[in-house]
DRENKE-825396 format. One record per residue (C-alpha): residue number from 1; x, y, z; residue in three letters. Coordinates in Angstrom, 2 decimals, padded with zeros to 5 digits, always signed. Layout:
# residues N
<resi=NUM u=X v=Y w=Z resn=ALA>
...
END
This chain:
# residues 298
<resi=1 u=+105.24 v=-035.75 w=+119.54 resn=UNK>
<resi=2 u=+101.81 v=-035.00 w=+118.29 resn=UNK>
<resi=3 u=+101.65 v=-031.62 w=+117.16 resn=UNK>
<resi=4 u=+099.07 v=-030.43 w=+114.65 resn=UNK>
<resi=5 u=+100.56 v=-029.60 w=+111.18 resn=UNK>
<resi=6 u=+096.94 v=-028.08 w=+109.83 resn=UNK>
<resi=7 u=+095.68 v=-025.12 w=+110.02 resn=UNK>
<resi=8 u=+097.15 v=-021.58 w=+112.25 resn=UNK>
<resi=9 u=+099.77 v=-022.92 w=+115.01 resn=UNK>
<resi=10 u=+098.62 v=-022.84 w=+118.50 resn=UNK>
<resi=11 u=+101.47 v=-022.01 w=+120.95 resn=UNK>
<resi=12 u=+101.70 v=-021.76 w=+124.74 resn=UNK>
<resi=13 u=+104.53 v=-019.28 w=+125.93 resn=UNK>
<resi=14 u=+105.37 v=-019.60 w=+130.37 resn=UNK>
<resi=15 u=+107.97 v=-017.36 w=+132.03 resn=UNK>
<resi=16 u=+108.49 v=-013.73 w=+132.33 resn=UNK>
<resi=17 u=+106.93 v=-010.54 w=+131.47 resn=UNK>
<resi=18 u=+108.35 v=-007.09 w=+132.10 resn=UNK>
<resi=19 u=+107.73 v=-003.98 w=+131.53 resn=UNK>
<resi=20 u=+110.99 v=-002.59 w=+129.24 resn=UNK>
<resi=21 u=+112.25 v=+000.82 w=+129.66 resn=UNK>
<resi=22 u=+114.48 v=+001.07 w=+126.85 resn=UNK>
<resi=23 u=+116.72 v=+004.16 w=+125.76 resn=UNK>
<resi=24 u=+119.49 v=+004.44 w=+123.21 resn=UNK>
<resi=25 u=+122.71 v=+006.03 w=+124.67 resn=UNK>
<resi=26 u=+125.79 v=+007.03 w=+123.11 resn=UNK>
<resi=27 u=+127.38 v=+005.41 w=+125.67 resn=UNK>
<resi=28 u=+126.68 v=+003.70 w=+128.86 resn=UNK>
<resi=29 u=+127.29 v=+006.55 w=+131.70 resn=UNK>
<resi=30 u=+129.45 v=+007.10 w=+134.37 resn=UNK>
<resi=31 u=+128.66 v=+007.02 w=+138.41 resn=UNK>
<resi=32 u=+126.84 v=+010.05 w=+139.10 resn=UNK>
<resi=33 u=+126.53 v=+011.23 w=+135.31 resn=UNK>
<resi=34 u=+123.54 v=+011.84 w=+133.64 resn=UNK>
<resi=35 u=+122.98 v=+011.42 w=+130.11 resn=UNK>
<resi=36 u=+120.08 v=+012.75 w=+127.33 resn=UNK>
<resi=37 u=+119.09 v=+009.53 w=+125.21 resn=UNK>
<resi=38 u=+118.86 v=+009.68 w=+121.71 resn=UNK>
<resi=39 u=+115.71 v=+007.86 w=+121.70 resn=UNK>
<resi=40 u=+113.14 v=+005.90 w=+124.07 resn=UNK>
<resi=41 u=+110.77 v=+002.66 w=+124.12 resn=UNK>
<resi=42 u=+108.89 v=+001.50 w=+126.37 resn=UNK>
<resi=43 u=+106.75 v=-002.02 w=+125.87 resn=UNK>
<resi=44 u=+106.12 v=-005.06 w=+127.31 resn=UNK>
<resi=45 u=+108.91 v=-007.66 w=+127.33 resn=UNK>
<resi=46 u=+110.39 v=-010.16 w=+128.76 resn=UNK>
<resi=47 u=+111.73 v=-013.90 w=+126.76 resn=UNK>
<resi=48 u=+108.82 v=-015.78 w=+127.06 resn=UNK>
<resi=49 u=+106.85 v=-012.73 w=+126.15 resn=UNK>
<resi=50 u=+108.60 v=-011.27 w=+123.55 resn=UNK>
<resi=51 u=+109.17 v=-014.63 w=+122.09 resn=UNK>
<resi=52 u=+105.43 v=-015.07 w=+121.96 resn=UNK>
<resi=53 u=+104.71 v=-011.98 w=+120.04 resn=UNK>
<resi=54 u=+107.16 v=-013.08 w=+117.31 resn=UNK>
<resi=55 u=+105.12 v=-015.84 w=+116.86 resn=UNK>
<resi=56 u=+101.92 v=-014.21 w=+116.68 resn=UNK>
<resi=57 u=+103.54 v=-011.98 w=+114.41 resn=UNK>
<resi=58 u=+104.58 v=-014.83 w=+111.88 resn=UNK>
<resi=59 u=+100.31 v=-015.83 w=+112.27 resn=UNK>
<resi=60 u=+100.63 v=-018.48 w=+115.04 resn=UNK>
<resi=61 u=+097.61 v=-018.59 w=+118.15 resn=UNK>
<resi=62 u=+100.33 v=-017.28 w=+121.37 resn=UNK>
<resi=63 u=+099.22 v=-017.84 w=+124.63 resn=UNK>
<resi=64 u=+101.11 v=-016.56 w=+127.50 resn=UNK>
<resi=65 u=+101.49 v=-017.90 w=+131.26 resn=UNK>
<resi=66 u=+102.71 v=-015.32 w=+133.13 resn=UNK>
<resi=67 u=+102.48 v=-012.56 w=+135.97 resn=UNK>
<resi=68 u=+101.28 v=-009.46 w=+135.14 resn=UNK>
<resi=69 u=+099.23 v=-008.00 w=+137.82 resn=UNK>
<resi=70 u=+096.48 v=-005.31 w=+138.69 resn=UNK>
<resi=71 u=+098.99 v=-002.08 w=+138.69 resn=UNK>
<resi=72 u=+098.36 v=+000.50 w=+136.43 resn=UNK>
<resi=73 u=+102.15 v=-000.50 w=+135.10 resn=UNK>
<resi=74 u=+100.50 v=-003.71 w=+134.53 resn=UNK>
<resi=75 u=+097.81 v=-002.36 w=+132.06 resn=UNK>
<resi=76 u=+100.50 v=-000.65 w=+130.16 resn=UNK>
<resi=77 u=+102.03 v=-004.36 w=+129.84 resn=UNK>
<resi=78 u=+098.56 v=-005.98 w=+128.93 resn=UNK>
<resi=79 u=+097.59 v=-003.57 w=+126.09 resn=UNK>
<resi=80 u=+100.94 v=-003.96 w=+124.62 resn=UNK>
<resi=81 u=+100.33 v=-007.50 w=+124.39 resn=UNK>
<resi=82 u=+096.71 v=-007.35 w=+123.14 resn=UNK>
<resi=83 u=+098.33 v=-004.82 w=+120.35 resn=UNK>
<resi=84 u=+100.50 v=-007.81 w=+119.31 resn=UNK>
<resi=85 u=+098.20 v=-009.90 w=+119.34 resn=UNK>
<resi=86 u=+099.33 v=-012.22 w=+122.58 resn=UNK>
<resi=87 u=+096.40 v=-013.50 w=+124.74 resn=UNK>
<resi=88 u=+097.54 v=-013.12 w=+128.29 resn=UNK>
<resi=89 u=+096.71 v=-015.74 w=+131.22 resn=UNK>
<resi=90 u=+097.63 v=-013.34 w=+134.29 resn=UNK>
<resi=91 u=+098.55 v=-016.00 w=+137.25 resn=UNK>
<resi=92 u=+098.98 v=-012.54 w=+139.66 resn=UNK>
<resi=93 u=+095.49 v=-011.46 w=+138.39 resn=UNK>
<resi=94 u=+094.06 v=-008.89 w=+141.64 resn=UNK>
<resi=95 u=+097.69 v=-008.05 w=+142.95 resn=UNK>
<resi=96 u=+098.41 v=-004.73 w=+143.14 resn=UNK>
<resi=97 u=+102.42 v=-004.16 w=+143.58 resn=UNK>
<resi=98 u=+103.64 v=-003.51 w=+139.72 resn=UNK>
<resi=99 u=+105.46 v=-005.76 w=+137.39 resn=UNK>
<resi=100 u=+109.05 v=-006.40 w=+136.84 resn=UNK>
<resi=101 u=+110.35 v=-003.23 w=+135.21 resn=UNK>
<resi=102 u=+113.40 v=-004.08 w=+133.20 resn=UNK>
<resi=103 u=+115.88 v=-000.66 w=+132.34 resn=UNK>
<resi=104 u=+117.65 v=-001.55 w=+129.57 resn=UNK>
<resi=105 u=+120.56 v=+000.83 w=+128.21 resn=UNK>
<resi=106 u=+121.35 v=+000.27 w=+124.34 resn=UNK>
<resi=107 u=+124.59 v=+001.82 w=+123.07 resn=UNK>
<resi=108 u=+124.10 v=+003.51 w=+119.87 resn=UNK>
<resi=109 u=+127.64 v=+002.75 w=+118.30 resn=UNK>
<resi=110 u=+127.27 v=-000.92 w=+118.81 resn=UNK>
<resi=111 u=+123.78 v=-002.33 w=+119.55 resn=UNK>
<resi=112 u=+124.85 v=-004.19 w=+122.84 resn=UNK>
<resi=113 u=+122.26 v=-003.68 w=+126.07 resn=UNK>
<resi=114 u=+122.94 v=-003.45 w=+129.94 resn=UNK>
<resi=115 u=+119.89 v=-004.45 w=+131.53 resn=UNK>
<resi=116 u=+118.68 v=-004.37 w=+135.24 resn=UNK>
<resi=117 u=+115.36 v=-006.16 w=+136.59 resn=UNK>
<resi=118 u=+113.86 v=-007.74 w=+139.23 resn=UNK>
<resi=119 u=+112.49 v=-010.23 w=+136.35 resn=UNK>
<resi=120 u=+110.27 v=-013.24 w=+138.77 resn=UNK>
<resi=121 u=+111.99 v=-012.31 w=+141.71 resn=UNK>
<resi=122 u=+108.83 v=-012.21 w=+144.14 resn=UNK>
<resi=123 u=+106.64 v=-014.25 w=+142.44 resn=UNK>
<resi=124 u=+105.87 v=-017.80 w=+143.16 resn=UNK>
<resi=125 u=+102.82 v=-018.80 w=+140.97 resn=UNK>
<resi=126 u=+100.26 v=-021.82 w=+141.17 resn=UNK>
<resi=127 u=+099.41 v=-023.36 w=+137.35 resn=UNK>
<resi=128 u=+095.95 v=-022.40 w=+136.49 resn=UNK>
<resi=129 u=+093.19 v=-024.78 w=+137.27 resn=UNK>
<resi=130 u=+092.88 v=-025.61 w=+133.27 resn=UNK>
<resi=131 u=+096.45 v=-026.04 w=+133.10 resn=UNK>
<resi=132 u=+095.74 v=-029.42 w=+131.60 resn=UNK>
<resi=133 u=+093.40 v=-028.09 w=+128.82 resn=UNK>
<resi=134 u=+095.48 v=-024.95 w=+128.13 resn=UNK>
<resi=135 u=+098.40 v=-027.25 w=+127.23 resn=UNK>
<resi=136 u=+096.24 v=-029.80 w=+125.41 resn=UNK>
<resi=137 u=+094.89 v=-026.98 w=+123.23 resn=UNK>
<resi=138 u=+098.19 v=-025.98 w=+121.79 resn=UNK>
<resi=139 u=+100.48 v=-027.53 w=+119.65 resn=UNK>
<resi=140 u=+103.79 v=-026.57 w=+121.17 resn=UNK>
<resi=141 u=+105.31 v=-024.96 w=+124.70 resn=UNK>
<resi=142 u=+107.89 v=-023.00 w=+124.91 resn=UNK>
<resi=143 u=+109.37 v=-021.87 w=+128.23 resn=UNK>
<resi=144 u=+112.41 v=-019.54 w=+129.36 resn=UNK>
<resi=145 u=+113.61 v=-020.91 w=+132.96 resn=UNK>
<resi=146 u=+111.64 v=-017.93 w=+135.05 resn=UNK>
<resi=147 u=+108.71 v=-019.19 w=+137.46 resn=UNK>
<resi=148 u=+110.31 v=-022.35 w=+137.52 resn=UNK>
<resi=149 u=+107.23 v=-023.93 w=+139.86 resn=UNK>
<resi=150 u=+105.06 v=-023.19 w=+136.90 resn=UNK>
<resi=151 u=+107.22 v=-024.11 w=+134.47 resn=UNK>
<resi=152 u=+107.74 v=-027.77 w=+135.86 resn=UNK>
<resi=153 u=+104.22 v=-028.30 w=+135.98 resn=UNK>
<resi=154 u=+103.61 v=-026.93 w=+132.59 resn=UNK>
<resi=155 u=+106.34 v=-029.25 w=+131.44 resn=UNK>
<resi=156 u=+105.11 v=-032.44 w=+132.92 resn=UNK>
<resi=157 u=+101.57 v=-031.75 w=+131.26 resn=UNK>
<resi=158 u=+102.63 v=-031.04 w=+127.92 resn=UNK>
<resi=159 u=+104.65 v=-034.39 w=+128.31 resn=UNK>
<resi=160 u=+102.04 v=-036.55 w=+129.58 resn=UNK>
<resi=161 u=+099.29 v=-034.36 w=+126.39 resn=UNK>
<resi=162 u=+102.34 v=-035.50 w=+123.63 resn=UNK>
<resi=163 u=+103.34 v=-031.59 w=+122.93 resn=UNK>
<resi=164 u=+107.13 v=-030.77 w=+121.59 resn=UNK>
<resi=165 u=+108.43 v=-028.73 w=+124.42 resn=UNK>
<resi=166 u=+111.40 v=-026.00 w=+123.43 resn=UNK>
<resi=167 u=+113.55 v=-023.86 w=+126.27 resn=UNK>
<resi=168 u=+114.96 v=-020.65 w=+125.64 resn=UNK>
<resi=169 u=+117.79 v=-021.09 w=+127.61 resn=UNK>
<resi=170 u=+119.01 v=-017.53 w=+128.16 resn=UNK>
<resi=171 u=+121.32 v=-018.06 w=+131.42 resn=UNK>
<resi=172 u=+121.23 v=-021.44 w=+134.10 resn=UNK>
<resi=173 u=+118.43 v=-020.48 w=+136.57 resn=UNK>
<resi=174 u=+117.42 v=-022.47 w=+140.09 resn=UNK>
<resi=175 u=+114.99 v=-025.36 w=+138.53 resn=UNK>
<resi=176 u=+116.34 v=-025.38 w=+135.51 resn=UNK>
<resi=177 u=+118.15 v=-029.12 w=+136.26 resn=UNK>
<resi=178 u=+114.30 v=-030.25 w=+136.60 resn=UNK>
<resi=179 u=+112.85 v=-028.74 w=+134.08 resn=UNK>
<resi=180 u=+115.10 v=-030.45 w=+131.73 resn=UNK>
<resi=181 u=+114.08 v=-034.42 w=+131.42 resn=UNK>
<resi=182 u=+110.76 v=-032.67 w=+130.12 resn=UNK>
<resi=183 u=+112.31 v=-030.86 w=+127.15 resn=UNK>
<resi=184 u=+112.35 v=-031.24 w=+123.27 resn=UNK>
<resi=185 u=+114.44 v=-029.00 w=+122.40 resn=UNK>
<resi=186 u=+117.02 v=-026.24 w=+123.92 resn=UNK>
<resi=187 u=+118.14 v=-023.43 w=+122.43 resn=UNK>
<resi=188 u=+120.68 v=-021.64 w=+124.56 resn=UNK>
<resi=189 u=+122.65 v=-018.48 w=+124.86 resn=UNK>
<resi=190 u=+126.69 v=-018.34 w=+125.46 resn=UNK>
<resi=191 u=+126.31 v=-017.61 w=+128.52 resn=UNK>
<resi=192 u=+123.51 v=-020.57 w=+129.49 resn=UNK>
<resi=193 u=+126.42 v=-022.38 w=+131.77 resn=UNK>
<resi=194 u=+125.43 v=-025.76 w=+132.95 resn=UNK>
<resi=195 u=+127.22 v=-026.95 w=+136.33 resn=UNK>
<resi=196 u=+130.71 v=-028.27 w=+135.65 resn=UNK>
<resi=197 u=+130.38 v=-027.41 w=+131.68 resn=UNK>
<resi=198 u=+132.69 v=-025.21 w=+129.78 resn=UNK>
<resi=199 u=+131.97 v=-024.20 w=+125.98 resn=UNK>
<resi=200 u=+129.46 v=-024.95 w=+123.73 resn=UNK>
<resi=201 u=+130.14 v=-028.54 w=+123.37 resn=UNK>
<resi=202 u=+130.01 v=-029.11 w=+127.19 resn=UNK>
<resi=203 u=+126.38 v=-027.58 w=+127.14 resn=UNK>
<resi=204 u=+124.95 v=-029.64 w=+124.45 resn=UNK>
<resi=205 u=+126.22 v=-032.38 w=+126.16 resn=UNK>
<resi=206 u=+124.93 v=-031.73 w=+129.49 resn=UNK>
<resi=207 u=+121.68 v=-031.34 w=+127.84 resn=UNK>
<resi=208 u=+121.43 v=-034.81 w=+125.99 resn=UNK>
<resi=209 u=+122.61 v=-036.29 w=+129.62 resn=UNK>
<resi=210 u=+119.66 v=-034.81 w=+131.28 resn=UNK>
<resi=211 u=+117.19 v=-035.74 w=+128.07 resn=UNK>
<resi=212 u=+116.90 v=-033.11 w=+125.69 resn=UNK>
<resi=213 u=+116.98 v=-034.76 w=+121.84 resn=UNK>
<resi=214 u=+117.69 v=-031.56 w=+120.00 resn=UNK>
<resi=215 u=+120.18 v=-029.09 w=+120.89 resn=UNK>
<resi=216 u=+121.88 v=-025.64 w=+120.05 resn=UNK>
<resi=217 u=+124.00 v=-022.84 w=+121.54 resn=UNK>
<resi=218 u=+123.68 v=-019.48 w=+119.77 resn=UNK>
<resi=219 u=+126.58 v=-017.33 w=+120.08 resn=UNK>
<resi=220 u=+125.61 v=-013.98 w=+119.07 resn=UNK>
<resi=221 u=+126.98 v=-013.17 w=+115.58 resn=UNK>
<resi=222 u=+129.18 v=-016.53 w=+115.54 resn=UNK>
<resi=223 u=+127.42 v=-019.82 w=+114.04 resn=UNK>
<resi=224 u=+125.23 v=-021.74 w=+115.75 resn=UNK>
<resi=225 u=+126.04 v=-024.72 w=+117.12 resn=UNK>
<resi=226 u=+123.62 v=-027.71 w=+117.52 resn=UNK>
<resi=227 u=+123.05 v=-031.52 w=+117.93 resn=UNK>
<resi=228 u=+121.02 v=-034.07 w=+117.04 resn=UNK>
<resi=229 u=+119.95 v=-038.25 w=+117.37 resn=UNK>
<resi=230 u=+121.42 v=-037.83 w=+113.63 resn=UNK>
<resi=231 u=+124.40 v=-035.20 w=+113.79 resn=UNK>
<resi=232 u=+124.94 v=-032.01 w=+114.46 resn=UNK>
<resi=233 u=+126.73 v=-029.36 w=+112.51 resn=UNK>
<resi=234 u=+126.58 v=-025.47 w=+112.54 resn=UNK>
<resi=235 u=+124.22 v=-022.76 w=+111.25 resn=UNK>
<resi=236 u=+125.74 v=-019.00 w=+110.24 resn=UNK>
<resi=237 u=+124.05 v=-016.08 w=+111.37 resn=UNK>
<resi=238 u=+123.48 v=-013.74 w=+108.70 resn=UNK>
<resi=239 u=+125.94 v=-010.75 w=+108.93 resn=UNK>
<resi=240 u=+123.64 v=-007.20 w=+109.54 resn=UNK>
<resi=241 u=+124.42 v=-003.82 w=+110.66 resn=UNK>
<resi=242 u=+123.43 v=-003.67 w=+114.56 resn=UNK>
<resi=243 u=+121.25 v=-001.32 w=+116.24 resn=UNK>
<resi=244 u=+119.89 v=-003.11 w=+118.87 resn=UNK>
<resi=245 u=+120.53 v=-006.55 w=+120.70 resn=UNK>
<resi=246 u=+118.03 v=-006.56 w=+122.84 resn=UNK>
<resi=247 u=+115.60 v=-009.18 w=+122.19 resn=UNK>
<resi=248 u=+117.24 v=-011.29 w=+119.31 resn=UNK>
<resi=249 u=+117.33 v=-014.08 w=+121.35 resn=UNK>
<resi=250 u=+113.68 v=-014.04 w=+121.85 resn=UNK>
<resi=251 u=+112.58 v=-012.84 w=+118.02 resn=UNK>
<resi=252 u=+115.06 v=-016.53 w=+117.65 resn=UNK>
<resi=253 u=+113.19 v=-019.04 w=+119.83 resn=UNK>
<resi=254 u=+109.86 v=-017.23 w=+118.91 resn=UNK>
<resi=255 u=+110.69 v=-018.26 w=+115.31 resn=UNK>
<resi=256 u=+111.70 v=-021.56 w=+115.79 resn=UNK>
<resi=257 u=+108.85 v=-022.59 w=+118.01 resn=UNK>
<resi=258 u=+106.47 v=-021.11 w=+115.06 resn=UNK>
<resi=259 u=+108.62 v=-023.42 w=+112.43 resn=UNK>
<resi=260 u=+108.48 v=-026.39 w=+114.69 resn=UNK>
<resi=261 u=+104.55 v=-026.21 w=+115.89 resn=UNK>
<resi=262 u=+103.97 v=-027.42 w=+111.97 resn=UNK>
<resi=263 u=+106.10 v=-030.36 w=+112.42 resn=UNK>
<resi=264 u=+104.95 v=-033.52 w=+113.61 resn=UNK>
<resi=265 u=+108.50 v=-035.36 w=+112.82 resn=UNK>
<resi=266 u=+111.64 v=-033.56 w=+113.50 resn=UNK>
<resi=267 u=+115.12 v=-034.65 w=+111.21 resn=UNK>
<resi=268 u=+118.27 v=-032.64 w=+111.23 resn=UNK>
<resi=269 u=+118.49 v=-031.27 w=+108.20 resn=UNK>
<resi=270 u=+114.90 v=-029.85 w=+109.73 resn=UNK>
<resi=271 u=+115.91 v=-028.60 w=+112.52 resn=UNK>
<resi=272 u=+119.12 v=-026.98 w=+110.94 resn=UNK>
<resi=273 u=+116.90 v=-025.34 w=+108.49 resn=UNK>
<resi=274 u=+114.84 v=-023.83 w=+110.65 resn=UNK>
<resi=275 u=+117.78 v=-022.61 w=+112.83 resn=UNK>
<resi=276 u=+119.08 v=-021.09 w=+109.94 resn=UNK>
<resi=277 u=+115.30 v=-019.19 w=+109.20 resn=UNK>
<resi=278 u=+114.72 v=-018.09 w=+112.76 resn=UNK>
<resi=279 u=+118.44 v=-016.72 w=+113.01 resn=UNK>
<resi=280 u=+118.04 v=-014.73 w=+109.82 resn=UNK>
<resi=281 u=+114.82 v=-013.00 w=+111.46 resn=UNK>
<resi=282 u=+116.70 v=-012.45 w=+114.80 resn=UNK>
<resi=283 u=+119.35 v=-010.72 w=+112.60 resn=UNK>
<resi=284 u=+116.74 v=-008.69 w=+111.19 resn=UNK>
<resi=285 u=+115.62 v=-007.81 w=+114.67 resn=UNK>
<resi=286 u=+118.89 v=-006.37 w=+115.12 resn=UNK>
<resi=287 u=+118.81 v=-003.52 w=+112.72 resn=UNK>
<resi=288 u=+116.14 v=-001.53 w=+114.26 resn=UNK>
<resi=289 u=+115.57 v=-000.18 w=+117.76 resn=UNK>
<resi=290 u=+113.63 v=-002.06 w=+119.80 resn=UNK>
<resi=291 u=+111.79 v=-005.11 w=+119.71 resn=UNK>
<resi=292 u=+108.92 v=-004.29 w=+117.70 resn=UNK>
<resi=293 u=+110.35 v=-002.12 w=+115.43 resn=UNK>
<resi=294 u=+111.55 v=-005.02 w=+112.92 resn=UNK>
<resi=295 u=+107.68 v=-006.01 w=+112.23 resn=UNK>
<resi=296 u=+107.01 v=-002.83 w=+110.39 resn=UNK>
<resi=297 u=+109.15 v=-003.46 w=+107.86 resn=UNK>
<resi=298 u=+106.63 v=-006.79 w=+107.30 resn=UNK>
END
């Protein structure tokens, strides 16, 4: 790997954007009920997009390949990303249908989110024409499985340019099989199933089979779980009174691609440390509504 360990982090995020219609429920409702929310948000999101304002947040250069589009809906999406600081490279620049709108309801009591989207379902995007450049310019890509055309490409280029790849890997999408001989490192959800796997220590080792040297499964509240070329072990998640789930994830693999664009060698007791880091800011994520809200406190 040759990423550069001077000066502010450059990072290239590709996947999905949304536009997030959050509200905070006391409880999720019933067919035909209708509800008052105790509170709203609504921002841009999306993993790859959220994860790259987290690291823009902790002072990194984000970068994100995705499909936004010319709908008004769309502005409201591209502002909210200029606001956080993410420079946007819109591949569905001078389309006019809107973006994916995610509606996401958060239960109050317990922080846990039901969301619906049409996330890249209708998309199908071409890699810019500077794709080679873009990736050359960073110092790290992360992707999250969504576009998976784009993503492959991506992939191969930041291979063939020497930069550490990392996948959020948030549930097992169509490409994802393909996409994975070109990844670093994979950080992946419960609920990121492989074919034929069961339980964390099937996915980590479906992942080293297809090529990935470094390896975790998060599992909400419950440790970590990751692997190695020299061990493996498990990372605790800091205990933290939940608001709101949505978007850990995301705040987690935004973090640890800001830790790891600094390093140029990678060891275990690395990459368990900054597990542990970027967990401890996803908890913090946790305790305030929305996915945003946490930075304030900064």
């Amino acid at each position: 790997m040759e990423p550069r360990t001077r000066g502010r982090p450059r990072g290239l995020f590709v996947g999905l954007c949304t536009l997030d219609v959050v509200q905070s429920v006391d409880r999720v409702p019933a067919p035909d009920e209708k509800l008052t929310a105790r509170d709203q948000l609504v921002a841009a999101g999306g993993p790859a997009a959220n994860a790259a304002v987290t690291f823009a947040h902790l002072g990194g250069a984000a970068r994100l390949l995705t499909a936004v589009g010319s709908h008004p809906l769309g502005e409201a999406v591209r502002a909210d990303l200029d606001r956080a600081g993410v420079a946007v490279t819109d591949l569905a620049a001078g389309r006019d249908e809107p973006p994916a709108v995610s509606s996401v309801l958060v239960t109050a009591a317990t922080g846990e989110r039901a969301v619906a989207s049409t996330n890249a379902r209708g998309h199908r995007l071409a890699p810019p024409p500077d794709l080679e450049a873009r990736v050359a310019a960073c110092d790290i890509v992360q992707f999250d499985g969504h576009h998976p055309g784009l993503a492959l490409a991506t992939a191969r280029a930041a291979r063939a340019a020497g930069r550490r790849t990392v996948l959020d890997g948030g549930s097992w999408k169509p490409g994802t099989e393909e996409l994975l001989p070109y990844i670093d490192v994979a950080v992946c959800s419960a609920v990121f199933r492989p074919p034929g796997t069961a339980g964390p220590d099937g996915t980590l080792r479906f992942l080293r089979d297809h090529g990935v040297v470094w390896t975790a499964v998060s599992r909400g509240p419950e440790p970590l779980v990751w692997s190695g070329p020299d061990g493996g072990g498990t990372v605790e998640v800091p205990v933290t009174r939940v608001v709101d789930t949505l978007g850990a994830g995301d705040v987690l693999h935004g973090a640890l691609t800001h830790r790891l664009a600094r390093r140029a060698e990678l060891t275990g007791a690395d990459f368990a440390g900054d597990l542990r880091a970027a967990a401890a800011l996803a908890a913090r994520s946790c305790a305030s509504f929305g996915t945003r809200e946490w930075m304030r406190d900064d």
